[in-house]
Backbone as a ProteinNet text record, in pm:
[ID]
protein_1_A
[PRIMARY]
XXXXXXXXXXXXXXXXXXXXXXXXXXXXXXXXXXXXXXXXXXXXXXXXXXXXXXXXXXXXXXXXXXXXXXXXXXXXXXXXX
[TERTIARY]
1358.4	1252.1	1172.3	1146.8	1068.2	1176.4	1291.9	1368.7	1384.8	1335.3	1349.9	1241.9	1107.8	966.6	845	853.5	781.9	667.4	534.7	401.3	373.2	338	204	74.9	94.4	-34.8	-80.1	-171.5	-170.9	-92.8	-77.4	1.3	201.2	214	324	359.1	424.7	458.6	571	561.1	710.3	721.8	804.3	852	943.6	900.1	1017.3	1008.3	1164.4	1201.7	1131.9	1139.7	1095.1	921.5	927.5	762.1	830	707.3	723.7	715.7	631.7	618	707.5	820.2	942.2	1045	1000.8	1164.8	1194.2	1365.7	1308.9	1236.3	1310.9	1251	1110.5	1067.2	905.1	859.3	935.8	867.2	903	1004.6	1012.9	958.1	932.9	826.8	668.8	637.9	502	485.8	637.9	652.9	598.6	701.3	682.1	587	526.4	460.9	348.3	245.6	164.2	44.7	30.7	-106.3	-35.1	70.8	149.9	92.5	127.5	104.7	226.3	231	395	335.6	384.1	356.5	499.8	442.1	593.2	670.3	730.5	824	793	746.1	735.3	795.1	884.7	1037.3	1069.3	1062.5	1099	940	844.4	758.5	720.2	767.7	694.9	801.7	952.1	1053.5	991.5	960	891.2	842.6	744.5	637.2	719.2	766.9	813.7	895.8	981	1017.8	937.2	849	787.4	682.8	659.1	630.7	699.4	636.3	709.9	741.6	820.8	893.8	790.9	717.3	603.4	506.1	476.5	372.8	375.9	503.9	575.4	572.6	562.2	574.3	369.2	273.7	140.7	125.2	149.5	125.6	227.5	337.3	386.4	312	295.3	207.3	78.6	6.3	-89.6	-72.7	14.5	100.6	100.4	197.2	264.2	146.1	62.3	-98	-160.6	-163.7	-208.2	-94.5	-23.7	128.1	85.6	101.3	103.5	-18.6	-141	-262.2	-247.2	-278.6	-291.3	-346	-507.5	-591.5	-632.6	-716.4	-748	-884.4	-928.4	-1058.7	-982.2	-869.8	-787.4	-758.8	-768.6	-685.8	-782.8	-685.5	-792.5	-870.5	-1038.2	-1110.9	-1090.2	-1043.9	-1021.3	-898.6	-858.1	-825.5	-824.3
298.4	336.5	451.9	418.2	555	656.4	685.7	793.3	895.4	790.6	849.8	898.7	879.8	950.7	861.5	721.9	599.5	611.6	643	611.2	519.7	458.5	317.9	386.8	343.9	375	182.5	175.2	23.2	-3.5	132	126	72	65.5	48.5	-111	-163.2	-270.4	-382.4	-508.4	-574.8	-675.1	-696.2	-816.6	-882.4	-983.3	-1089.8	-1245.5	-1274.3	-1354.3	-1490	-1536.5	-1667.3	-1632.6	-1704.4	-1683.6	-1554.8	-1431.4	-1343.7	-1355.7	-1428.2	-1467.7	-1582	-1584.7	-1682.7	-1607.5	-1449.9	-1367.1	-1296	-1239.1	-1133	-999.1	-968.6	-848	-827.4	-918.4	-924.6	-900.4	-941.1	-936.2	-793.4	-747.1	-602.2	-494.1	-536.6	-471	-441.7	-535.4	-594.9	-453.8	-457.2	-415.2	-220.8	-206.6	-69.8	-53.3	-104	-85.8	-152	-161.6	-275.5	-313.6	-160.4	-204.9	-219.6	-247.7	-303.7	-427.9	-404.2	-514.8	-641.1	-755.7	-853.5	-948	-927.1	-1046.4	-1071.6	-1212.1	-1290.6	-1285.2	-1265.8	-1182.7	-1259.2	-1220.9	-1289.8	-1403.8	-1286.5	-1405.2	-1532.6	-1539.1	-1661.4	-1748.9	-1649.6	-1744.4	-1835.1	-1760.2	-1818.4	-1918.3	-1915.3	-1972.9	-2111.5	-2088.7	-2269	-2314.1	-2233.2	-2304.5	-2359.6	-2298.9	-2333.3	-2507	-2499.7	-2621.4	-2719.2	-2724.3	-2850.6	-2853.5	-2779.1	-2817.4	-2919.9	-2986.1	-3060.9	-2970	-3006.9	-2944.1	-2885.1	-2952.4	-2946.4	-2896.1	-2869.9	-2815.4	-2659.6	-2607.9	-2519	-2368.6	-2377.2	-2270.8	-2206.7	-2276	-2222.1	-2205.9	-2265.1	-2226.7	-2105.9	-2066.4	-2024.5	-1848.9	-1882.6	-1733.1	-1707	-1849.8	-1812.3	-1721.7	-1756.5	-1686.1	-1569.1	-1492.2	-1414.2	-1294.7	-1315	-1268	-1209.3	-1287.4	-1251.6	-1156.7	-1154.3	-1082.8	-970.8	-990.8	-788.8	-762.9	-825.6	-759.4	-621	-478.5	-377.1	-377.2	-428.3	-446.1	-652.7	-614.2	-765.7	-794.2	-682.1	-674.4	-670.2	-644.1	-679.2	-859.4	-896.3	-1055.2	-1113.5	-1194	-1304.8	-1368	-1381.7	-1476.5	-1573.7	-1657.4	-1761.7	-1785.3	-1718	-1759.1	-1773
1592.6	1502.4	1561.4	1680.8	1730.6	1712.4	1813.1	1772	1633.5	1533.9	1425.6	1367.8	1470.9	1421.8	1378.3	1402.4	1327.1	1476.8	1445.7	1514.5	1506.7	1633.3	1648.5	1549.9	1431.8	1357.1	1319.9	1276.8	1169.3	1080.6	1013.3	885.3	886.2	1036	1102.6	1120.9	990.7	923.2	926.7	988.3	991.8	920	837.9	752.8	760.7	789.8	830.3	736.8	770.7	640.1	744.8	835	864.4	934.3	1053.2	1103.1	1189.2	1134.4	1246	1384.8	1383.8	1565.2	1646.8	1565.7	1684.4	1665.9	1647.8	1660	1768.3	1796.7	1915.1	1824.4	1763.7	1687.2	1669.2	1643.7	1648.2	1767.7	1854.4	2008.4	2098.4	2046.6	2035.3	2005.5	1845.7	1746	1823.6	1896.1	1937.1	2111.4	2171.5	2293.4	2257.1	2133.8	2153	2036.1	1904.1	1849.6	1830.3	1982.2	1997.8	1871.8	1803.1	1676	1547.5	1553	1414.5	1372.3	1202.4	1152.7	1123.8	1140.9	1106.2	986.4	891.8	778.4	720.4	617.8	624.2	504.4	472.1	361.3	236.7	87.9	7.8	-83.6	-65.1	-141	-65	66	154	116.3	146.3	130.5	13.5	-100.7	-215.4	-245.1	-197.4	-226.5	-153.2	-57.1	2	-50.9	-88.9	-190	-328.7	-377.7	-514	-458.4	-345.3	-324.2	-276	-278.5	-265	-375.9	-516.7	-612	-734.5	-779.3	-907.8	-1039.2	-1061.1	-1152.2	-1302	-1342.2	-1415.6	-1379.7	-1244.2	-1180.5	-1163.7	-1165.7	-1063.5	-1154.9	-1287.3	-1383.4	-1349.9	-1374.3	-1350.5	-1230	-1104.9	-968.1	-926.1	-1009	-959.8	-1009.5	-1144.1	-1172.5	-1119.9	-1086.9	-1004.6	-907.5	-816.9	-668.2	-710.6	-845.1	-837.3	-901.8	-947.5	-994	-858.3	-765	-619.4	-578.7	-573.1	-492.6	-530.3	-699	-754.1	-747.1	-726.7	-772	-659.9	-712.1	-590.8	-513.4	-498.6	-408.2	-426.3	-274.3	-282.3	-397.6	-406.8	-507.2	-660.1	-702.8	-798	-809.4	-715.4	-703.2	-826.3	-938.3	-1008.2	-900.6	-937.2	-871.3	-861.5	-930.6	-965.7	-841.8	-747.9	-632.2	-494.5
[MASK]
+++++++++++++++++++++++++++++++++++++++++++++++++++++++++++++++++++++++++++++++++

């Protein structure tokens, strides 16, 4: 990533499908890009969630979620969460 021109800025971003912090990559990520940010990939995440909802439950919580996801900013997010 560096080779190819990627700065330790904040804006310098890792997504990962399980917990970022029990990977090597993350711990890599962390070595040469110490002010990066690691958050946890949506699709895995929301996919958990959806499994341990009830089946009846799972259609409104799930747009709740997905209301937060797209909102652009956090000052966009429905209040109501």
């Amino acid at each position: 990533m560096r080779e190819n021109g990627t700065r330790d800025t904040p804006r310098t971003l890792l997504s990962a499908a399980g917990s970022p912090r029990d990977t090597g990559l993350e711990k890599a990520v962390e070595a040469v890009f110490p002010s990066s940010v690691r958050i946890r990939c949506w699709f895995h995440r929301l996919s958990n969630i959806r499994a341990k909802l009830p089946d009846e439950a799972a259609p409104e919580v799930m747009a709740h979620l997905y209301a937060v996801r797209d909102a652009p900013t956090s000052d966009n997010c429905p209040a109501s969460y």
